[in-house]
N, C-alpha and C positions, 0 to 999 in steps of 0.2 A: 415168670422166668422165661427166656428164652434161648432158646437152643440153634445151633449151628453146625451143622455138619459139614466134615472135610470132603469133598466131590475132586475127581480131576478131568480137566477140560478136554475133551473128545476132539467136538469139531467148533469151530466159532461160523454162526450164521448172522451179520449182521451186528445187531447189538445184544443176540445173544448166543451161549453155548450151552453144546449140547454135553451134560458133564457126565460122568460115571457115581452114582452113589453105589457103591456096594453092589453092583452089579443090576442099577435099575438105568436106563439111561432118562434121563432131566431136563429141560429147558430150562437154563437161568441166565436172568435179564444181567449185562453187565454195564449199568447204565452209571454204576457208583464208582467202577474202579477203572482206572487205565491201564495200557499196555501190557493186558492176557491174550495169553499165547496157549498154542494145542498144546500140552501135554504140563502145562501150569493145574497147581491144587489150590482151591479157594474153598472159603467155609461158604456153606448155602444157606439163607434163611427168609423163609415166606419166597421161595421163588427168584430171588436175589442172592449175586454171588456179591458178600460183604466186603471180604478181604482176604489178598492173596496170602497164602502160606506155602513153607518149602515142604519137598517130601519125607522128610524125616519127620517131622509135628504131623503133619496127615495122618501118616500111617501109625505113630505112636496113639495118638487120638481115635482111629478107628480100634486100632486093636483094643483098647481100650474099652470100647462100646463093645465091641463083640463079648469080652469077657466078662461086662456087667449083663449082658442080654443072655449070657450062660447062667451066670451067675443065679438071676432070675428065673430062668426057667425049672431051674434047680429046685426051689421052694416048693 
């Protein structure tokens, strides 16, 4: 299985940016997608920003996760 998480784009350096995950900052290669921009949300995986998403699916998707990582911790 493989997983993807929502990131948004900081700063772009070249062919890559520098993205926010939940408050960790990232280097992800954007070597697959075109025309990302600073303050664009992409899913991240292995280091790679896959594919652009808008901010409503981001932030529904992390909440999301936060609420299964409660959820979890809970047990």
């Amino acid at each position: 299985m493989c997983l993807s998480i929502p990131a948004k784009v900081e700063k772009i350096e070249g062919n890559e940016a520098i993205v926010n995950l939940s408050g960790n900052r990232l280097k992800a290669a954007l070597d697959l997608l075109d025309n990302v921009k600073e303050g664009d949300y992409v899913l991240v995986h292995a280091g790679y920003a896959i594919q652009k998403i808008d901010e409503v699916e981001a932030e529904e998707t992390l909440r999301l996760i936060r609420e299964l990582e409660e959820d979890m911790s809970n047990d």
